[in-house]
Phi, psi and omega in degrees: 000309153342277211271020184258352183269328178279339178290278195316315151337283150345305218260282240290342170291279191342316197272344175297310161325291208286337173280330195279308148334297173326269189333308176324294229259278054108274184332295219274326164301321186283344178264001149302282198309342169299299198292327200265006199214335174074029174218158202236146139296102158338326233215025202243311179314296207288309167335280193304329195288338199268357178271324185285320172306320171276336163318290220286314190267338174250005138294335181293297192329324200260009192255005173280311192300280259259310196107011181263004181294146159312113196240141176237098188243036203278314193303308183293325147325315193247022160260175189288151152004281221292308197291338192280015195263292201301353164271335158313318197281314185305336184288322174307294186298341172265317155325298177264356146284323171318284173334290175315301186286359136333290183315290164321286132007285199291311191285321166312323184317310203314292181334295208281346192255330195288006184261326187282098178266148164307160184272354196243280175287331170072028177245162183318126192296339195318325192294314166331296183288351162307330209287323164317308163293342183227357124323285195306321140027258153263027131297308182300342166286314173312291219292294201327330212250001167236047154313316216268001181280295206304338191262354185251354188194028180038167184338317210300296175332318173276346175300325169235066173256070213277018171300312213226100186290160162303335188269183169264122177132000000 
């Protein structure tokens, strides 16, 4: 089990890496051609802004994973164990309805969307908009698979997780 949660984990950095690259490589070519030829790709802004969107929604999972989201833990600090275990579970438990309803949420997006094309690229914003449902996804694959570290010991807890470096490799 162990090593099919480091393959996925493995992919989903991997694949975070190669949009970043992208984006990198795309961005940093068009301020060459700018600079040196005085013309642009056209197509280069919405291309980096629709990468940065599937960056942000298929990275929260892993960045979820980490303990790095903004966490307000103070009330669970000053309660006993026990209630700041049972605020925990609940924090969980709004959580992955949150998640469930996104999922939802983001395929309707998709649906209502799949009509509308970029100005640029001329493909469906639905595809753009994929990236919601199935961010939010593998969010719910992240949380499932370090609950029970978040429910014994809160964000802190996942924070010193030296299994799963932040990086790729």
């Amino acid at each position: 089990m162990k090593t099919a949660e480091n393959i996925f984990v493995a992919i989903n950095r991997w694949i975070l890496i190669a949009i970043m690259i992208t984006m990198a490589v795309i961005v940093f070519t068009n301020v060459l051609l700018r600079f040196f030829t005085n013309q642009s790709i056209t197509w280069s802004d919405e291309v980096a802004r629709h990468l940065m969107i599937w960056l942000t929604f298929l990275g929260a999972g892993i960045t979820l994973r980490h303990g790095a989201l903004v966490a307000i833990d103070n009330l669970q600090l000053a309660a006993s164990p026990r209630v700041a275990k049972l605020m925990r579970i609940m924090v969980a438990i709004i959580l992955l309805a949150f998640f469930v309803v996104m999922i939802w949420a983001g395929k309707t997006y998709v649906g209502k969307t799949m009509r509308q094309l970029t100005p640029s690229t001329r493909i469906p914003f639905g595809y753009i908009y994929l990236a919601i449902p199935i961010g939010f996804s593998l969010m719910i694959a992240h949380f499932l698979l370090v609950i029970r570290t978040f429910i014994a010991h809160g964000m802190g807890g996942l924070q010193h997780d030296d299994e799963a470096p932040p990086v790729a490799g």
